[in-house]
C-alpha positions in Angstrom: -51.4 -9.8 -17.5 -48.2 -10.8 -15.7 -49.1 -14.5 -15.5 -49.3 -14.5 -19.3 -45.9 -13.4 -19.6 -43.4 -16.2 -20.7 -40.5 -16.9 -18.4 -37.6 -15.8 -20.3 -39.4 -12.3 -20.0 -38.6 -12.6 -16.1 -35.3 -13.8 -16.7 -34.8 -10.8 -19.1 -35.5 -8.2 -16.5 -33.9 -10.2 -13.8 -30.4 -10.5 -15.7 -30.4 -6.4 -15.9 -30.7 -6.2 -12.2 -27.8 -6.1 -10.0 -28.7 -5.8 -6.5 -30.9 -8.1 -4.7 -32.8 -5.4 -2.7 -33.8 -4.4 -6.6 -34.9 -8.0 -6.7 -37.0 -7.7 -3.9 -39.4 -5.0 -4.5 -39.7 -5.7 -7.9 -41.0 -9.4 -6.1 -43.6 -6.9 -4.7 -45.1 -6.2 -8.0 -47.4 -9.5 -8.1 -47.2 -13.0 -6.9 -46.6 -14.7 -10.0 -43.5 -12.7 -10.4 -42.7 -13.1 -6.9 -43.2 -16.7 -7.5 -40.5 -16.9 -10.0 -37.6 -15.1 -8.3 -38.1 -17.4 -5.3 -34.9 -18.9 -7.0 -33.0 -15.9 -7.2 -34.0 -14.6 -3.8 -33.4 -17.7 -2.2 -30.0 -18.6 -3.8 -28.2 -17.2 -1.1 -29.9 -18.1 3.0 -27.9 -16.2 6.0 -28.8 -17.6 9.8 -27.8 -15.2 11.8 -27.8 -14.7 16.1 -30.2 -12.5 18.4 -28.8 -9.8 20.3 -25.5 -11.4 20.7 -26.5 -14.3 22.1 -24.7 -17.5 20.4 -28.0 -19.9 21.6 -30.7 -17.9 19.8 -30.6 -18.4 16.3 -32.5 -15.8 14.0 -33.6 -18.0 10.9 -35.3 -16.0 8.6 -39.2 -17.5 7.4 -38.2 -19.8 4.5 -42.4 -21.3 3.8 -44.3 -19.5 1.1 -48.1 -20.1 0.4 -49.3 -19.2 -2.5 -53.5 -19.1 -3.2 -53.9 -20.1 -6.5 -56.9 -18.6 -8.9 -59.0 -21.9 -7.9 -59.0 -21.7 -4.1 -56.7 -24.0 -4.2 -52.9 -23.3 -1.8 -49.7 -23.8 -3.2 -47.1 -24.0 -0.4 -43.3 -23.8 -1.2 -39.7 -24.7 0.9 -37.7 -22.1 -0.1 -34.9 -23.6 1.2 -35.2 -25.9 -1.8 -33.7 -22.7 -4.4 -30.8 -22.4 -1.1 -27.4 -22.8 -2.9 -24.9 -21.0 -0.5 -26.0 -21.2 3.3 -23.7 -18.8 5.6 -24.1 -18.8 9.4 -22.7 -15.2 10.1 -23.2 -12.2 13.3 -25.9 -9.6 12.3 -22.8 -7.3 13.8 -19.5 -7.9 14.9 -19.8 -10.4 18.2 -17.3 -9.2 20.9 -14.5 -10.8 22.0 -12.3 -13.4 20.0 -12.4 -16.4 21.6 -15.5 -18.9 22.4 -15.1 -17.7 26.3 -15.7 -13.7 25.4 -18.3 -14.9 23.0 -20.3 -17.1 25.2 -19.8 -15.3 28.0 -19.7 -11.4 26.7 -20.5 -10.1 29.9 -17.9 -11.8 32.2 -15.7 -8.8 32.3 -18.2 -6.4 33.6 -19.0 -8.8 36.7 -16.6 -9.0 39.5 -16.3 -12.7 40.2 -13.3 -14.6 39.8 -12.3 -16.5 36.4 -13.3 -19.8 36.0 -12.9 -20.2 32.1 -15.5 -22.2 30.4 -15.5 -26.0 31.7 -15.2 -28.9 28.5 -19.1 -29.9 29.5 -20.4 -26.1 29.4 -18.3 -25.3 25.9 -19.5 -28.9 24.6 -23.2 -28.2 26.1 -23.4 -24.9 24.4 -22.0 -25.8 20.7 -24.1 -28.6 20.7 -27.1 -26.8 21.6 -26.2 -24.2 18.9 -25.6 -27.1 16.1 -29.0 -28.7 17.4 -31.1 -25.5 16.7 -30.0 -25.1 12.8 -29.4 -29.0 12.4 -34.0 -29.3 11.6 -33.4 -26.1 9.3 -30.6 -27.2 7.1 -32.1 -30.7 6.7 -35.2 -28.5 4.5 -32.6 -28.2 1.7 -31.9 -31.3 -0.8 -29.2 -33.7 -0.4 -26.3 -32.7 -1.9 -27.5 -29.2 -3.6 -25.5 -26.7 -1.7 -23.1 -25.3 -3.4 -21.6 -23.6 -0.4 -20.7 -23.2 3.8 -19.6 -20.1 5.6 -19.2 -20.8 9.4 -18.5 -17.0 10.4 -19.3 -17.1 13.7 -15.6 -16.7 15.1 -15.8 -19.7 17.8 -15.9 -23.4 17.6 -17.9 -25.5 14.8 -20.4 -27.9 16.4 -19.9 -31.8 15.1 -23.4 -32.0 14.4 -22.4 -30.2 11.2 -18.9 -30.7 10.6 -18.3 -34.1 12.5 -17.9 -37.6 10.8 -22.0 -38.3 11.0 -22.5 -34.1 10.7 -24.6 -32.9 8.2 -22.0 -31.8 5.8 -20.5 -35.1 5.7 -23.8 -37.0 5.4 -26.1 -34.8 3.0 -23.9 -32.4 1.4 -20.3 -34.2 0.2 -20.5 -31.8 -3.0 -19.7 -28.2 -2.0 -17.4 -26.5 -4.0 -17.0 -23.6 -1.8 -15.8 -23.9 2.1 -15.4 -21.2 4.4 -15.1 -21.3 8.1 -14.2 -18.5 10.9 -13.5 -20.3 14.1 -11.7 -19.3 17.4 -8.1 -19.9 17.1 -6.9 -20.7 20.9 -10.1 -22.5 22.3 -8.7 -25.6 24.9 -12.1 -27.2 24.1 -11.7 -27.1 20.4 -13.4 -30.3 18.9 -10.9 -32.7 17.5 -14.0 -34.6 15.4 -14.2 -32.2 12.6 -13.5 -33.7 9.5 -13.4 -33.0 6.1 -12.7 -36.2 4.3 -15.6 -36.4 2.7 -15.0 -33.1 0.4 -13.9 -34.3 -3.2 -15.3 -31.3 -5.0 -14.1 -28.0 -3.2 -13.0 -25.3 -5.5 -12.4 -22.8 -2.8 -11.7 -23.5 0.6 -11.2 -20.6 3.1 -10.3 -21.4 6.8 -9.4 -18.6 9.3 -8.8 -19.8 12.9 -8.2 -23.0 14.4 -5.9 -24.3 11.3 -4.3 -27.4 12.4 -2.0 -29.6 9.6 -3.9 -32.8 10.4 -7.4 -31.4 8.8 -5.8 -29.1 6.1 -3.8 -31.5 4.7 -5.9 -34.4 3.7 -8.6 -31.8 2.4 -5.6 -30.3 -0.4 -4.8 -34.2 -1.5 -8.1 -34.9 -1.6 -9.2 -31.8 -3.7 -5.7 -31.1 -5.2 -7.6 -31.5 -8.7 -10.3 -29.3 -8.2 -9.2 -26.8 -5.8 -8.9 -23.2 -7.1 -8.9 -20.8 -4.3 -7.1 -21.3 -1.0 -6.9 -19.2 1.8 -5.1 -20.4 5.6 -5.5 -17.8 8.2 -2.9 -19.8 11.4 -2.9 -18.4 15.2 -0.9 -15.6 15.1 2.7 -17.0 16.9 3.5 -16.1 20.5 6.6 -13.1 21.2 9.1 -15.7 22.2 8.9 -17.3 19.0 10.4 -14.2 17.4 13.5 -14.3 19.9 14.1 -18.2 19.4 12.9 -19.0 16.0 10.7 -21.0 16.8 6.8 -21.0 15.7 4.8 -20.7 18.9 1.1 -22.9 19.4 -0.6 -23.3 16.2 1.5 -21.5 14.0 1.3 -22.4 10.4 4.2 -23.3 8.5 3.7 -24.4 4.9 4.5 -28.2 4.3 1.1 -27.9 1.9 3.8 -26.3 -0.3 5.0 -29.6 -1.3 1.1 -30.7 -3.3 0.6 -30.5 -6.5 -2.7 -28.1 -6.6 -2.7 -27.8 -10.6 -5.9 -25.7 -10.5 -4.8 -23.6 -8.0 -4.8 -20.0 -9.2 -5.1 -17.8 -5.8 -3.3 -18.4 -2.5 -3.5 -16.4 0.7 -1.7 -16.9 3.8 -1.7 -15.0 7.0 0.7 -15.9 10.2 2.3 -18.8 7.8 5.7 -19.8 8.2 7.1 -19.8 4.2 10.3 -21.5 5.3 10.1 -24.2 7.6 13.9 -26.6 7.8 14.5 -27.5 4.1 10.7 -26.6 3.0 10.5 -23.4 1.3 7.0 -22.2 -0.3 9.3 -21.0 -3.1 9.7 -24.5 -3.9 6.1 -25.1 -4.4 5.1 -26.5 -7.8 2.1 -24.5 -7.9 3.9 -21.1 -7.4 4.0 -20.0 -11.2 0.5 -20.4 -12.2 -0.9 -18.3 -9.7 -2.8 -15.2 -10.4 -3.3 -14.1 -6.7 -0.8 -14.3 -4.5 -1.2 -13.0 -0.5 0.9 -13.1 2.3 -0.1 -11.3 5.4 2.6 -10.9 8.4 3.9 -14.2 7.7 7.5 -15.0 8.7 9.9 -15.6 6.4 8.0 -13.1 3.8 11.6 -11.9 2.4 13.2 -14.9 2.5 10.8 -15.6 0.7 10.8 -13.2 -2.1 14.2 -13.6 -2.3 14.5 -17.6 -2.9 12.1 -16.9 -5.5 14.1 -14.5 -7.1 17.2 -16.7 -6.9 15.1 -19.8 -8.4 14.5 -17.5 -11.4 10.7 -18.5 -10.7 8.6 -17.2 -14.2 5.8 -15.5 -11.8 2.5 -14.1 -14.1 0.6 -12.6 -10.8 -2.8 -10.0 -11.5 -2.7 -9.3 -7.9 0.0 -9.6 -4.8 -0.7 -8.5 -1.5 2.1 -8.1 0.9 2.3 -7.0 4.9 5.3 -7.2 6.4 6.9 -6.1 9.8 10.7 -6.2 10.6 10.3 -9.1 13.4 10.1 -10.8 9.7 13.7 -11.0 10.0 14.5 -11.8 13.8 16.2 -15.2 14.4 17.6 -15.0 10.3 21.3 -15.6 10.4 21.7 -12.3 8.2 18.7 -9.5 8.1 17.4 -9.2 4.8 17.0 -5.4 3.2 13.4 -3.8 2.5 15.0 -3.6 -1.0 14.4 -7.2 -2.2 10.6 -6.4 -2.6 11.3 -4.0 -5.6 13.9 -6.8 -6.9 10.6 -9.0 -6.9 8.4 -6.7 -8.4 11.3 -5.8 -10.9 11.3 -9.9 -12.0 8.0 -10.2 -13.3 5.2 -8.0 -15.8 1.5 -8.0 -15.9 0.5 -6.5 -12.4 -3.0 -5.4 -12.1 -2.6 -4.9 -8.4 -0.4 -4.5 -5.5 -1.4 -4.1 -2.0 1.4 -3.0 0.6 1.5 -2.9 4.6 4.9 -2.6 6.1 5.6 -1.7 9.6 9.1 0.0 10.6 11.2 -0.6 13.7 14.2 0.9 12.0 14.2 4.1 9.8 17.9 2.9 8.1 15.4 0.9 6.4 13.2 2.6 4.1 14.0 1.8 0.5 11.6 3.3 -2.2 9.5 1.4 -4.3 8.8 3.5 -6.8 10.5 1.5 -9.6 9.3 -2.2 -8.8 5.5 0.3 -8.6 6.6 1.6 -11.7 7.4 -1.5 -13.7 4.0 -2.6 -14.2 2.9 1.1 -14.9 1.4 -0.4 -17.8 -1.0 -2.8 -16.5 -1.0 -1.4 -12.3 -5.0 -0.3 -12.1 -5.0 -0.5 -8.2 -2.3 0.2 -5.6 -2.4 0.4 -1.8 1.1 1.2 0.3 0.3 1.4 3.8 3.3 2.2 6.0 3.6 2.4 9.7 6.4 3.4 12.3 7.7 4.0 15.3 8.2 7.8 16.4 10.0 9.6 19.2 7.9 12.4 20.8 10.1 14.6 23.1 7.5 13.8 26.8 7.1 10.1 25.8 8.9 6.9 24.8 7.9 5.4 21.3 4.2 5.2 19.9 2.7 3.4 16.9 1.4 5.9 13.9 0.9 5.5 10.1 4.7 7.2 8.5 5.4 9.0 5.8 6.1 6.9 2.8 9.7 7.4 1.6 8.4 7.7 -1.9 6.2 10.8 -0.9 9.1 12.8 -2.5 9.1 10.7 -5.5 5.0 10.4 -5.6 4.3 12.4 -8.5 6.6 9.8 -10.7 4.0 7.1 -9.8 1.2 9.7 -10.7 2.8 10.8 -13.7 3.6 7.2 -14.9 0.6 4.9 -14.5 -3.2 4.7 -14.9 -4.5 4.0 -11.6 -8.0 4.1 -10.8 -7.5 3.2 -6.9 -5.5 4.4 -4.4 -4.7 3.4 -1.0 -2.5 5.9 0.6 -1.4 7.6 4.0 -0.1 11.2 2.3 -2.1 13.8 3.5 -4.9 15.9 1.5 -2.8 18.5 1.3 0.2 17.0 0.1 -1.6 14.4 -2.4 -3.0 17.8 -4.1 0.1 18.8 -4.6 1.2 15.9 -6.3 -1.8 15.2 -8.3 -2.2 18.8 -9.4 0.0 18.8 -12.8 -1.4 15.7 -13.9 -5.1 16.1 -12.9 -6.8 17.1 -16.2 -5.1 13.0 -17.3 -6.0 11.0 -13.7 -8.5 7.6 -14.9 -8.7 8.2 -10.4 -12.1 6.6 -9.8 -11.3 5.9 -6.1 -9.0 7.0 -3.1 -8.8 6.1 0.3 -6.8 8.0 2.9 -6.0 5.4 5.8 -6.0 7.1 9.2 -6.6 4.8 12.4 -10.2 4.4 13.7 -9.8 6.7 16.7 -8.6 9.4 14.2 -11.6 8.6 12.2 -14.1 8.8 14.9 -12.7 12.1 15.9 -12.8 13.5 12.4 -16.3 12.1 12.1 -17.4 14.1 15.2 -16.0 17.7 14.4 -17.4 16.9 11.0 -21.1 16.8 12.4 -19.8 19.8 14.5 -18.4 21.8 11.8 -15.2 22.5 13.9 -12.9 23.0 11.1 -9.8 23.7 12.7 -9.6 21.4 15.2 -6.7 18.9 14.7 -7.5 15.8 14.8 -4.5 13.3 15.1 -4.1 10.5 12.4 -1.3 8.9 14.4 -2.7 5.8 16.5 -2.2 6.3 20.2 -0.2 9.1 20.4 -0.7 10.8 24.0 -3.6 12.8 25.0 -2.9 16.7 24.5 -4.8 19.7 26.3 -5.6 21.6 23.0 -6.6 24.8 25.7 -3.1 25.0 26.9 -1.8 26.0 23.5 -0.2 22.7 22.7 -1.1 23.5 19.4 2.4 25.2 19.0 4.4 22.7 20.2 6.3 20.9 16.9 4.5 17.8 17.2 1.1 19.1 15.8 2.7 21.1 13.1 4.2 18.1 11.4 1.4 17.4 8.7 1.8 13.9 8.1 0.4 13.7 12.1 -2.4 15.9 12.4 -5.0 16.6 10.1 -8.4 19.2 10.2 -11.7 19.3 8.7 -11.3 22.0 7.0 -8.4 20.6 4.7 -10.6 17.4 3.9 -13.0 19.5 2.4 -10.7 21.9 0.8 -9.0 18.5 -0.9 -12.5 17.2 -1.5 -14.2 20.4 -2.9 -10.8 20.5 -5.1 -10.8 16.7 -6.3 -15.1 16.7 -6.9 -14.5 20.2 -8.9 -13.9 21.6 -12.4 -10.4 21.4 -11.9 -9.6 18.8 -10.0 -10.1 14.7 -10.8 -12.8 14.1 -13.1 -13.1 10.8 -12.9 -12.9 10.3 -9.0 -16.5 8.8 -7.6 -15.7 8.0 -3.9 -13.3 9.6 -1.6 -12.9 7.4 2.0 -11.3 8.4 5.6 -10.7 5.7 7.7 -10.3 1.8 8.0 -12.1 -0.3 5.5 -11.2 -3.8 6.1 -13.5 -6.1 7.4 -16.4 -3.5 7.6 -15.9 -3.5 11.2 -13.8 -0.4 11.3 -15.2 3.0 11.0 -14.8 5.1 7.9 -16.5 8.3 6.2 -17.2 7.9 2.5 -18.0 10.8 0.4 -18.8 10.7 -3.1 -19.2 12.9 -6.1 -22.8 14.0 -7.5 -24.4 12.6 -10.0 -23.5 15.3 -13.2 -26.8 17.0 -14.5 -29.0 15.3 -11.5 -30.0 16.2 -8.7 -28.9 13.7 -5.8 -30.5 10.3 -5.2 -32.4 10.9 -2.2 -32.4 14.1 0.4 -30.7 12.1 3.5 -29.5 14.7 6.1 -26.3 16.1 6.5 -24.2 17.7 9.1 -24.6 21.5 8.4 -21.2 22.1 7.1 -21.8 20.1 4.5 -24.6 22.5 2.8 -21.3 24.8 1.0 -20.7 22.3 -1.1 -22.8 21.2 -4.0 -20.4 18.9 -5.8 -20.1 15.8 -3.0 -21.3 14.6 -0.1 -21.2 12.1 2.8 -22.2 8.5 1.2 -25.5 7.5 2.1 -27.3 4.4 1.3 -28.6 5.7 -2.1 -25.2 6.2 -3.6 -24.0 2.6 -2.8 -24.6 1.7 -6.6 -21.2 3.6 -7.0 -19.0 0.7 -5.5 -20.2 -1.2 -8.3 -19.5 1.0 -10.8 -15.5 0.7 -9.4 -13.6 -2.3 -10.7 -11.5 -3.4 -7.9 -13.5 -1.5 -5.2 -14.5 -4.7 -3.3 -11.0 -5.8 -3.1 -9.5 -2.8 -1.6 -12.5 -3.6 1.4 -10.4 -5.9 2.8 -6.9 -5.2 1.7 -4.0 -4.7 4.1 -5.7 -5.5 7.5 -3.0 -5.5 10.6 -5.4 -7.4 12.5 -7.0 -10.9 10.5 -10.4 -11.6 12.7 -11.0 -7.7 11.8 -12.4 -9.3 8.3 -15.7 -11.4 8.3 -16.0 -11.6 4.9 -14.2 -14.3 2.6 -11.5 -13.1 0.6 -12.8 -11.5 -3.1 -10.4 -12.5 -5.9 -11.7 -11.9 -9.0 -9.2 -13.5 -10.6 -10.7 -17.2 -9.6 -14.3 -16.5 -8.2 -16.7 -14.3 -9.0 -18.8 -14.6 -5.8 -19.8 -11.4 -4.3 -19.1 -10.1 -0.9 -20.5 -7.3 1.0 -19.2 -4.2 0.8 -19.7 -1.0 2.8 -22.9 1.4 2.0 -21.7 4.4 3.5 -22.4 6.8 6.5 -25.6 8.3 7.0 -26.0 11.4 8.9 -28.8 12.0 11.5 -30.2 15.0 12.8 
């Protein structure tokens, strides 16, 4: 009966369906309709590596035969529906460089250190390029429509050289994305991109050198749409003398003319480099995403922009920021020209802020530059970390109090935000919600703590130890809880230590009658990059009983309105505009993020996003 079905009966049902797991086991219902998502199913092919092992290439089986009613076979390359090919880890590889990854288990052997010879980096990449070279060659000439090179080390030249198989069979990509290592001595100086006239989006993290950026934006400034540059972050003595250290970025590309362009992200960028300024830049005011990630010069930044009288119309601005911004400037610039920035411009949709303080005499509050775009501000992240002074120890990095948490119940009171991104305690976030629950659009919050803090909370979770303390502050020193340190001031600062018991009190208060009624998902932890540990909960389905019955720790049996995230409820990050983007915002460290920057401003690509922790018994 299926075979008699017309096509656009398939595409029908297929158009309904979002997820391509969906896809695949309604492929299971017969052959013919198995047949005819082969294009859908194949549109996106992942090669991936075995056990950590950068040689052994897992390719997945891309041959299909099909026995027709006749007796007759019917065999089909796959690869022929391929679009977008990504060469990615199954899991985060260890080690950042193309020594820790080739050789992952040099620390743990007591021999002396040798580093990787030219001929045994060479030898290896080439053997690596080799193995997928006979794969790739299965898809037609010049039908990709995409390359991710995630791996984190060095791109082998027989796919990215002059005669490599980018330059030779596919010279109309629209979409580039590579992830290499950013310090490798043996880095291949053959890449080349010359041969690129279509890109629309071009994403490079890593090894980002002037001399292969550069001719890639002239020769795609008409077409280019998306650009992201992730430089080597610069060496400590380039903060004292000003100077950028090896492979820094500075931003000379600010002098093209990218007419297209409507997102830019930078990360370890210089934005002012001798009379160049990326406030200058001709493309500036057309852009509707706009990121800059612990470059240098950020302020300076903001503020020639603001003197320039720049007309910006930005959806979305991401900002991370650290003081040693301002070392080597002949006068430091004031925290407070961010809110002048956000004051000069309307139409914000979202703003993601990271800002790590040295010194507490500068702490300006943000809430009016947050409370400018009230009317159009959907999603807002403002992460802020500091040092502290503990009485038995010198200073230690931890997450700080925001000095708007006084002033936090304006920003509530003001806008309609349906994310969150935030460091206030439970506790203290109830308190400013409370008045203005009944009225909250809050679809989703995340409370950042730091991945040990995370872990920890994870473990007395599963162990139902409610009033343990778990500290939220990164690397503060180890304390004997039996030797009732629990008294000493340090613990009974609540923006330091949080318990169990409070999460759930917050949660069983927010998921309630009473408490935020349009609040899905509820995260602890670090979500950038999907590397970092975190603990999703969501709310139940109202009416239904839950999805699946996937265990949970015992604790979690008092509560009927949420639970830990499993699998099941990952349908819910769809139903979250802006979800996907807050995966990735605000990371302090970049190669923590495998995935390519989301913006849905420009692209509409999809990324992966995380599915939530399961419990097991």
């Amino acid at each position: 009966m299926l075979l008699q079905l017309p096509p656009e009966i398939f595409n029908l049902v297929i158009s309904e369906i979002n997820h391509l797991r969906t896809l695949k086991n309604l492929s299971q219902v017969s052959k013919a309709l198995h047949r005819h998502l082969l294009a859908f199913l194949y549109h996106d092919f992942k090669i991936s590596v075995k056990d950590n092992d950068l040689t052994q290439l897992h390719i997945p089986p891309f041959v299909k035969t099909y026995f027709k009613e006749d007796g007759t076979r019917d065999i089909v390359n796959c690869l022929s529906f391929v679009r977008n090919i990504e060469l990615s880890p199954t899991v985060s590889l260890p080690g950042h460089t193309c020594f820790e990854k080739l050789q992952p288990h040099f620390w743990a052997r007591e021999v002396p250190y040798n580093g990787v010879t030219a001929e045994e980096h060479e030898n290896t990449i080439e053997l690596i390029g080799k193995k997928a070279l006979p794969v790739l060659l299965y898809i037609p000439k010049d039908s990709l429509q995409s390359f991710s090179w995630k791996l984190g080390f060095c791109e082998p030249s027989e796919l990215l050289g002059p005669s490599g198989y980018l330059s030779q069979y596919q010279r109309r990509i629209t979409s580039l994305s590579l992830f290499d290592d950013p310090i490798c001595n043996h880095f291949p100086k053959s890449l080349t991109f010359k041969h690129f006239r279509h890109l629309r989006h071009l994403s490079w993290k890593g090894r980002v050198r002037e001399y292969h950026y550069v001719p890639v934006l002239d020769a795609n400034s008409d077409s280019l749409v998306s650009l992201e540059l992730v430089f080597v972050k610069p060496c400590s003595y380039s903060w004292s003398y000003g100077n950028h250290g090896p492979g820094a970025g500075y931003s000379r590309f600010a002098v093209v003319c990218l007419p297209k362009l409507r997102s830019l992200s930078l990360n370890n960028a210089w934005l002012q480099w001798g009379y160049q300024n990326l406030a200058d830049a001709p493309f500036l005011e057309q852009l509707d995403s706009l990121k800059l990630l612990h470059c240098r010069r950020s302020l300076c930044f903001l503020e020639r922009v603001i003197q320039l009288n720049r007309t910006m119309r930005l959806k979305s601005f991401e900002l991370a920021i650290n003081d040693l911004d301002d070392v080597g400037q002949p006068r430091p610039l004031h925290r407070r020209v961010i809110d002048d920035f956000l004051m000069s411009f309307e139409g914000l949709e979202e703003l993601y802020l990271w800002d790590l303080i040295h010194k507490h005499n500068r702490e300006p509050s943000l809430v009016n530059g947050i409370l400018h775009h009230k009317s159009t501000l959907r999603r807002l992240i403002h992460h802020w970390r500091g040092f502290i002074t503990l009485p038995s120890s010198e200073f230690w990095f931890c997450e700080y109090p925001l000095p708007w948490h006084d002033s936090a119940d304006l920003v509530f009171q003001n806008t309609s935000l349906e994310c969150f991104g935030f460091t206030l305690m439970p506790s203290v976030l109830k308190q400013k919600l409370e008045p203005y629950a009944a009225n909250q659009r809050l679809k989703l919050l995340h409370l950042r703590v730091s991945w040990k803090a995370t872990r920890e909370l994870l473990v007395n979770l599963v162990e139902s130890r409610t009033h343990q303390p778990t500290r939220v502050t990164l690397d503060l020193p180890p304390v004997n809880y039996d030797q009732g340190a629990t008294d000493n001031g340090e613990f009974s600062d609540i923006h330091n230590y949080l318990r169990v018991g409070c999460l759930l009190a917050f949660l069983q208060w927010a998921f309630g009658p009473t408490g935020l009624p349009k609040l899905k998902i509820f995260v602890v932890g670090e979500l950038y990059g999907e590397s970092r540990p975190h603990i999703p909960f969501c709310r139940r389905p109202q009416d239904a009983p839950w999805p699946d019955a996937s265990p949970q720790p015992p604790i979690m049996k008092r509560y009927k309105t949420f639970r830990i995230m499993t699998k099941a409820d990952s349908y819910l990050w769809d139903e979250i505009e802006g979800a996907r983007d807050m995966i990735s915002a605000c990371a302090d460290e970049w190669w923590g993020d495998f995935s390519p920057s989301a913006n849905r401003f420009t692209h509409a690509g999809s990324v992966p996003f995380p599915q939530g922790v399961t419990y097991q018994r």
